[in-house]
Each structure stands twice: as C-alpha cells, then as structure tokens.
C-alpha positions in Angstrom: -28.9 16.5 -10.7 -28.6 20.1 -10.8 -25.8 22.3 -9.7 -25.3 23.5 -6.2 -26.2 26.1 -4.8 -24.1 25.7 -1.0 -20.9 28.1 -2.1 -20.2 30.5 -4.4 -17.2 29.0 -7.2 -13.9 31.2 -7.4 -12.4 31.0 -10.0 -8.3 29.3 -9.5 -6.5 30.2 -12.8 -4.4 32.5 -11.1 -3.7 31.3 -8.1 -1.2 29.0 -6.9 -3.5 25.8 -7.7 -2.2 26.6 -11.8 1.1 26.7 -10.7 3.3 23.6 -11.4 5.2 21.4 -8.9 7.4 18.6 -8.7 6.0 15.3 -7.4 8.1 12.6 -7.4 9.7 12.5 -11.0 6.4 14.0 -12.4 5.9 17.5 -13.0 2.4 18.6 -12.8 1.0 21.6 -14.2 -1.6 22.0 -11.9 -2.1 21.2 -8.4 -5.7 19.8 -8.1 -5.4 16.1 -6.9 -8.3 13.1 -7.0 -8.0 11.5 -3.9 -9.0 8.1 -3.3 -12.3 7.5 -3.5 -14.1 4.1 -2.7 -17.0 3.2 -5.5 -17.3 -0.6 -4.6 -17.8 -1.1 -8.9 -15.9 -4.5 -8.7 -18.7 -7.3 -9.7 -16.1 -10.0 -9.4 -15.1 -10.0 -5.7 -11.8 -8.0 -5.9 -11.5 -8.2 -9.9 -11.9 -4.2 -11.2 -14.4 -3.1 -13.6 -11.8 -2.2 -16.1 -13.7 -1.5 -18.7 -16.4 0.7 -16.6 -13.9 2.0 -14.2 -11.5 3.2 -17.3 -14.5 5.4 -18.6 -14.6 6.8 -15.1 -11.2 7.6 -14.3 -10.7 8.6 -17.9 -12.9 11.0 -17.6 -11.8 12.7 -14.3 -8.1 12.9 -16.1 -9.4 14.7 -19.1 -7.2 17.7 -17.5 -3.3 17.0 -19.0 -1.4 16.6 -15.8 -3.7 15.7 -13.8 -2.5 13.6 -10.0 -5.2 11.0 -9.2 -4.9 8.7 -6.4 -6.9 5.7 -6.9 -9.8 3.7 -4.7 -8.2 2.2 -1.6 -7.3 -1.4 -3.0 -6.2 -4.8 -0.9 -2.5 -5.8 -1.0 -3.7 -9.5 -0.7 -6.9 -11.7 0.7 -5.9 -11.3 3.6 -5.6 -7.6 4.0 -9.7 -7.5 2.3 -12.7 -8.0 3.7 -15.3 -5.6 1.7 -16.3 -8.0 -1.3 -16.7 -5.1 -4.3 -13.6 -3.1 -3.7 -10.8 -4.0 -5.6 -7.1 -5.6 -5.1 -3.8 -5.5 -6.3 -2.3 -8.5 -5.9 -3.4 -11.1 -8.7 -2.4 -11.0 -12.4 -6.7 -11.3 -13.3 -6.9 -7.6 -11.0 -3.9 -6.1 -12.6 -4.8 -6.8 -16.0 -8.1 -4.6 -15.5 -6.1 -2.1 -13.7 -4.3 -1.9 -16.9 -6.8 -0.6 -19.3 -7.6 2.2 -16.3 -3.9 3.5 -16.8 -4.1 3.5 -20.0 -7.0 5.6 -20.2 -5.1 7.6 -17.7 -1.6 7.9 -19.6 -4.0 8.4 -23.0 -5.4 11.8 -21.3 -1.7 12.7 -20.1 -2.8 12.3 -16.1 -1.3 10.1 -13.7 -2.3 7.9 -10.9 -0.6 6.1 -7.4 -2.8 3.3 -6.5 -3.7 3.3 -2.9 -2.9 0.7 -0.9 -5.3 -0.9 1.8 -5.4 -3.4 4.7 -8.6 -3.3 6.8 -7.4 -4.7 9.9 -10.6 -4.2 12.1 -12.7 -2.4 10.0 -13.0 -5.9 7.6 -16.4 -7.4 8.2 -16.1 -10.1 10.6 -18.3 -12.5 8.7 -16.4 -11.8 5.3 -13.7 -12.8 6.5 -15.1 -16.0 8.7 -16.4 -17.1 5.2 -13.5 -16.8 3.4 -11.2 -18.5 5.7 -9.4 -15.5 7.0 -8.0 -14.0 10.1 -10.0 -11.5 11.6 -6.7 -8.7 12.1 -5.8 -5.9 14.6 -3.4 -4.7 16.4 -4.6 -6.5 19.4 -6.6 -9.7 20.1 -10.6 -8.5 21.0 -10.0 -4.8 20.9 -13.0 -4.2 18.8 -13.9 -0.8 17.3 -17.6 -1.2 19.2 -20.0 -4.0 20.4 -21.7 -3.8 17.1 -18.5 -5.0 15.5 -18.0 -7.4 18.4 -21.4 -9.0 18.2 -20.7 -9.5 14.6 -17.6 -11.1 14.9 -19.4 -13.6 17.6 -21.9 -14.1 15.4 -19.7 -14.9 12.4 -17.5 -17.3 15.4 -14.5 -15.5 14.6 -12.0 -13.6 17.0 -10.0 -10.3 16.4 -6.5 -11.3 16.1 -3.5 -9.1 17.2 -1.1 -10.3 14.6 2.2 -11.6 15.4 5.9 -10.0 14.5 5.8 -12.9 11.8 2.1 -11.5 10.4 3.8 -8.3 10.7 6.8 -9.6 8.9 4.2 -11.3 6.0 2.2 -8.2 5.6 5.4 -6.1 4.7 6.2 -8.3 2.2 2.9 -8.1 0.8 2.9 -4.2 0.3 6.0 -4.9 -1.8 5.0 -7.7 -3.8 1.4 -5.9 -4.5 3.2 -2.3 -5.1 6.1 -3.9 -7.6 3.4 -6.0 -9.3 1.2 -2.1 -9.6 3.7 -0.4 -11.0 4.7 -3.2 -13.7 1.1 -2.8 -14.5 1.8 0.9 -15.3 0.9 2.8 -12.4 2.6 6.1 -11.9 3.5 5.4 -8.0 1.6 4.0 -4.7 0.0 5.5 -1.4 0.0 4.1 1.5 -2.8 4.0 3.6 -2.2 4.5 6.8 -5.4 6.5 7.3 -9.1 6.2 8.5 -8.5 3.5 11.5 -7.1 0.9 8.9 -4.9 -1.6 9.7 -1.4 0.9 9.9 -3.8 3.3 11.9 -4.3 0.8 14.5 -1.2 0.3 15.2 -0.4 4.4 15.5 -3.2 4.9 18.0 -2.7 4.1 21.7 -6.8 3.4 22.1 -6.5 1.0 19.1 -3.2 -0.5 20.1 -2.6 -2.1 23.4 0.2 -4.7 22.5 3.5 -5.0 25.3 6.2 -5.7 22.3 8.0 -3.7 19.7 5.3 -2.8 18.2 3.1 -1.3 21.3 3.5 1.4 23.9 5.8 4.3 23.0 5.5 6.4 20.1 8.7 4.6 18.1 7.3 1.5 18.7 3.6 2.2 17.5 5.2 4.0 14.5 7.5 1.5 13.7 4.8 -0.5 10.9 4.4 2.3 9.0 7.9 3.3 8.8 8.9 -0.4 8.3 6.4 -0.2 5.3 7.5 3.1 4.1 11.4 1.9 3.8 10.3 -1.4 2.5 8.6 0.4 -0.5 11.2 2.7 -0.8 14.1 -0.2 -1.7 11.8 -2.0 -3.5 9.8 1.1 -5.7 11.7 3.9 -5.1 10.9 6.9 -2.8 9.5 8.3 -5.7 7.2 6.5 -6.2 6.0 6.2 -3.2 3.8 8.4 -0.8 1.9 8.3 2.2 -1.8 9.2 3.9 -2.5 10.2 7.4 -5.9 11.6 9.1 -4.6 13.3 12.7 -7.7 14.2 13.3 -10.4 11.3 12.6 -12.8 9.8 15.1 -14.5 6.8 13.0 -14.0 3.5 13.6 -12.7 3.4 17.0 -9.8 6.3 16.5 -10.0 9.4 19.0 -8.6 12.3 17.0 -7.1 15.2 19.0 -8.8 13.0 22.1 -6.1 10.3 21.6 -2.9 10.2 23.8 0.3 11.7 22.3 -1.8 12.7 18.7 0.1 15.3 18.0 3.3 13.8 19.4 2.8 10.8 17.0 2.5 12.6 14.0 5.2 15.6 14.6 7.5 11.9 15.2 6.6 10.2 12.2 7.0 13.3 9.9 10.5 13.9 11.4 10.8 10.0 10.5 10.0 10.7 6.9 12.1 14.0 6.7 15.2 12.7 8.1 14.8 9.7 4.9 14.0 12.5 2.7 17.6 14.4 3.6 19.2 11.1 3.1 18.1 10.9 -1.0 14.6 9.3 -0.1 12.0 11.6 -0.3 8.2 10.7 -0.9 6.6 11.9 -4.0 4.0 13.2 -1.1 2.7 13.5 2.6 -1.1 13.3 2.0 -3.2 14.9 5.3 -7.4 15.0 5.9 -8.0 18.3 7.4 -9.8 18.6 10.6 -12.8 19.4 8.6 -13.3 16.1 8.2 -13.6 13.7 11.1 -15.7 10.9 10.5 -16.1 8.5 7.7 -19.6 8.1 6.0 -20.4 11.9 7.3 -22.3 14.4 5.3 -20.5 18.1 4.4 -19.3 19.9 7.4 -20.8 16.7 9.7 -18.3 16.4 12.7 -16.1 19.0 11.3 -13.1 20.3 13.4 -12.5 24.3 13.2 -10.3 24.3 16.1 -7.4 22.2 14.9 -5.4 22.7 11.8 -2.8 20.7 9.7 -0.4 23.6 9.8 2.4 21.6 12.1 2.9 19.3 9.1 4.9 22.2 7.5 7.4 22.2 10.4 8.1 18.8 10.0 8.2 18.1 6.3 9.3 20.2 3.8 8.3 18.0 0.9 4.9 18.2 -1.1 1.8 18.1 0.8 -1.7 16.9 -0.2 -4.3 18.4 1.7 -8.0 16.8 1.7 -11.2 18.2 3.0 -14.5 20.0 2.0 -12.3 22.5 -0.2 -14.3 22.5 -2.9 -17.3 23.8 -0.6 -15.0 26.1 0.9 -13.3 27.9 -2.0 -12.0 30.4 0.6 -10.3 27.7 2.4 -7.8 26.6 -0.6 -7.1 29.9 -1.1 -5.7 30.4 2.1 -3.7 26.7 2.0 -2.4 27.7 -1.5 -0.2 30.0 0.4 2.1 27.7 1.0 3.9 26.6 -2.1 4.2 22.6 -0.4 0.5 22.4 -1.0 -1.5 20.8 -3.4 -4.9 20.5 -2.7 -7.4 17.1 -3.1 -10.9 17.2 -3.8 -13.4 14.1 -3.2 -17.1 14.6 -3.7 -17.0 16.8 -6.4 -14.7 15.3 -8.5 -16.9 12.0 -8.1 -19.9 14.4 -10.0 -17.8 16.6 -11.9 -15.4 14.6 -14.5 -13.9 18.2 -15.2 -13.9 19.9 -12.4 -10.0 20.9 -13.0 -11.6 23.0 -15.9 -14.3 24.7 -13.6 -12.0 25.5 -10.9 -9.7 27.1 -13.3 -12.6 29.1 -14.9 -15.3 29.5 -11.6 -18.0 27.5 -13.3 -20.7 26.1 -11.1 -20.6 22.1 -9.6 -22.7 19.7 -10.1 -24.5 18.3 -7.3 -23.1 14.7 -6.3 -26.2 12.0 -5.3 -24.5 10.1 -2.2 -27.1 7.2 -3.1 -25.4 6.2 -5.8 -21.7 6.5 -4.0 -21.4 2.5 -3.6 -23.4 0.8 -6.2 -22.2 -1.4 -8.8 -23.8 0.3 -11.2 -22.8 2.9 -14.2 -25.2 5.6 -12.1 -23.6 8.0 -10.5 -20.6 6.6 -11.7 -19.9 7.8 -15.2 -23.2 9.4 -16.0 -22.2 12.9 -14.7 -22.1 16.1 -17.4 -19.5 17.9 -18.2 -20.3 21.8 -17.7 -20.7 22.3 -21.5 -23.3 19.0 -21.3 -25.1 20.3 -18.1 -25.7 23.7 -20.3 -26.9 22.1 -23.4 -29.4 20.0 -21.1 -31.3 23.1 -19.5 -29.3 23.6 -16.4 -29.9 27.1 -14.8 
C-alpha cells in the first residue's frame, strides 16, 4: 500500500492543532482526535478482540496525549444487531476492553467509548434470530423497502418503543457507561449520530410518534437530553460527551432537507449550554462536517460545500470535535483551527496510519488506507499498517 498522492501534507507543529486544551479533566497536548471507527474485529458475537484490538489501538496512541474515541459499541442485546461489533454491557466484553485501555493508559493516550443503539439500522433478521425487538421511533417506518422486505422476510415488525422501552434504554446507557468506566475508560460518547436509534427520534421524517416524545422540537430532543442528564448524575459531565451529524442523508435521515434541521440542533446545543453554565459541562460536542453525508461513501462522495458547522460556536462554547475529510483537506483544518474550541478528528487515515499525530506534526506523507479490508475480522488492514520510518525502510517513494 503506498502513500497517497490525492493532497499535499502541511505540516501542523505550529499551528493550533499542537496547542493544548482542556477536555473534561484531561489535558491534552495536542488536538488530533481518533474518532470512532467501526472494524467489526469481534469473532465472538459482541465479545472484543482484546488482544488484537489492544495492538491496534495501541498503536494509534503511540502519540502521549492522544484523545481516541472508540468503535461505536451496544449498551445491551437489545440495542445490537450487527454480530462482529462489540458491546459494553457484559463482564466477558469488559474484561477485553480492559487490556485495550491498558495499552492505551501504557502509551499515555486516552479513550471515551462510544455508545451505540441501532434502532432501525439493526438487521431485521439479526435481530428475528436472536429474539429481539426490531426498534424505531415508530412502528413500520422503515429507512427503505429494502429494509422492509427484509424485516418481512425475517417475520419481524419495526417497533416504535414505548415510554417504558424509553425508560429501559436510559437505564441501560447508565448501567453500560458505569460498568465502562469501572473498566478503565477515560469517559463515554454518545451516539446520537448517523440515523441511529437517538437520531431517529431527532428527525421529523424518522419520527412520527403523537406523545412526548414526537412532533415539536422539545419533544423529539427530549431522548437525548434525558440520556445526556442521566449520564451526567450517574458519570459525571466530565466524562461524558456527545456526537451529532446535521448534515447526513444515509439511512433514511434528510440532512439540510429535513424539517426544522437547523432549528433542532441550535435547540439541543442551547440544551447542553444552559447544563454546562449550571456546573455540567460535556468533556465535548462532537459534529460531522457537511463534507460528509453518507455512510459507506468514498472521499468527497455526497459531500456538502454549501453548509457549514459554524452555528455550533453560537450555541456552545465548550470544546468541539470536528470530523470530516480533514486529513485530505489540510487547508480545511487550518482554517477550523482558528477557533480555539476546535479539535479536529481524523477517520480513514488514522485507520492506515498508527502515527499519523507524528506526520501531521512534521508534514510527512500518508499512507494509503485499503477500504477492502475496513470490516474484516482479520489482522489485515487492521494492525499491519507502517509507521512512516517502516514505510521508508521498505522502499516507499
């Protein structure tokens, strides 16, 4: 896998991406983040790789002080419904999530664990077989016939939950997120991203329901936030951040076509700021840029110019994590680094670059990333990658 040749690296040391800030009650002294980054490595359904999966995140904190955000994993069984992607929620998981932190804490780094419910986007027949509900928002509001023909196939309905599911899933992010944090991780994300579960609910097309939880802005927000302060008394506000994608258009979500998009978000960031002022402020707001619309895309597929994540600013005056082709676009996290809030996440590259901190800093070439390998359960593409120093010792030009 050679390096690319699609950009020109720039060299970071001096910019604002060396600077330290405050997350949380961790000081990091740089601001290049991992984000999460699903690798579907988990052989036992659910059960990490720990031993293969500490090699890989060990090696992608090798940079002291470096934030990583961990692979989307399930609060229960019944928030799954992808069988190699890992959970959070059984003692047999969390004892192979502890030898990733440690590997983690060894190198100096630190990590939040993401936290997932797949609501609509499970497959329908994973979760037939397994003796699960099928989950939404709303009952048979599927993301596309495809997904509905698979649910009939699999003779399984989507289910709008009730208050009481809603009630049961809360409890669940805080039994999971206490239980991930015993286990040594630094802090939790929530995902509430990407047309999953807490997505569904935020989006008018996605969420038709005539209760609390349905029609107005407060009322589609209210999950999330009911999440958010739940993790807060339980964790600490510290500890505890969040993900949102305005702008996405996968999985049944509209982007800047939905009702009230902007609306939403502007409301839910005054939600978080007006906790913040009151002693609880997340260690983060995490946003996907505009450049990034779709899931499963290739670079600059979909991509949004015409939009921006600039309102989040006026809302929240916290640290903000900002995801997006900016590795590809070195010009592009120049201009975000501006603004001292901003820390900036890259995906792609860090999966084939275990030091990319080092060659931003310095404005060494990337190595290509092979999107075959992505989701294999394999140790290619996964932990196989050079360093720079290796890829010059084996001939690169």
């Amino acid at each position: 896998m050679p390096f690319s040749e699609d950009f020109t690296p720039v060299a970071f040391k001096d910019t604002n991406l060396f600077k330290p800030i405050k997350i949380g009650n961790l000081t990091l002294p740089h601001r290049v983040v991992m984000p999460p980054l699903t690798r579907m490595r988990c052989r036992v359904k659910h059960v990490p790789n720990g031993d293969l999966s500490a090699t890989y995140y060990g090696q992608r904190a090798q940079a002291p002080g470096t934030l990583i955000v961990s692979e989307a994993s399930f609060i229960s069984a019944q928030a799954s419904g992808y069988d190699n992607a890992p959970g959070i929620y059984s003692d047999e998981q969390n004892e192979q999530w502890k030898k990733i932190f440690a590997k983690i804490h060894e190198n100096k780094s630190y990590i939040f664990v993401q936290l997932w419910n797949l609501g609509r986007q499970a497959f329908a027949e994973v979760m037939a077989r397994d003796g699960l509900r099928y989950d939404s928002a709303t009952d048979d509001l599927y993301i596309d016939e495809e997904f509905k023909k698979r649910a009939v196939a699999a003779g399984i309905k989507q289910h709008g939950i009730t208050k009481d599911e809603i009630k049961q899933y809360i409890k669940e992010y805080v039994e999971s997120s206490r239980k991930i944090i015993a286990s040594g991780a630094d802090g939790v994300e929530i995902h509430s991203a990407n047309s999953y579960l807490l997505h569904q609910f935020i989006n008018a097309s996605s969420n038709k329901r005539t209760d609390e939880y349905g029609g107005p802005i407060e009322n589609r927000a209210r999950f999330t936030l009911e999440v958010v302060d739940a993790l807060i008394d339980a964790v600490g506000a510290e500890k505890v951040s969040i993900r949102f994608s305005p702008f996405y258009k996968s999985g049944g979500m509209l982007g800047v076509d939905e009702p009230e998009w902007l609306e939403m978000y502007c409301y839910l960031l005054d939600e978080l700021e007006k906790r913040a002022k009151a002693g609880n402020r997340l260690a983060y707001v995490h946003v996907i840029e505009p450049r990034v619309t779709r899931g499963w895309a290739e670079e600059n597929d979909g991509s949004d110019y015409e939009h921006n994540n600039d309102f989040v600013f006026e809302h929240w005056t916290g640290p903000v994590v900002k995801a997006g082709n900016f590795a590809s676009h070195p010009e592009l996290a120049k201009e975000a680094l501006k603004n001292d809030q901003t820390l900036i996440a890259y995906g792609r590259y860090f999966i084939s670059n275990p030091d990319l901190v080092h060659r931003l800093a310095e404005g060494l070439p990337l190595n290509k990333y092979d999107r075959d390998t992505f989701y294999s359960l394999e140790a290619e593409g996964y932990t196989d990658y050079p360093t720079y120093e290796e890829a010059v010792k084996l001939g690169w030009k």
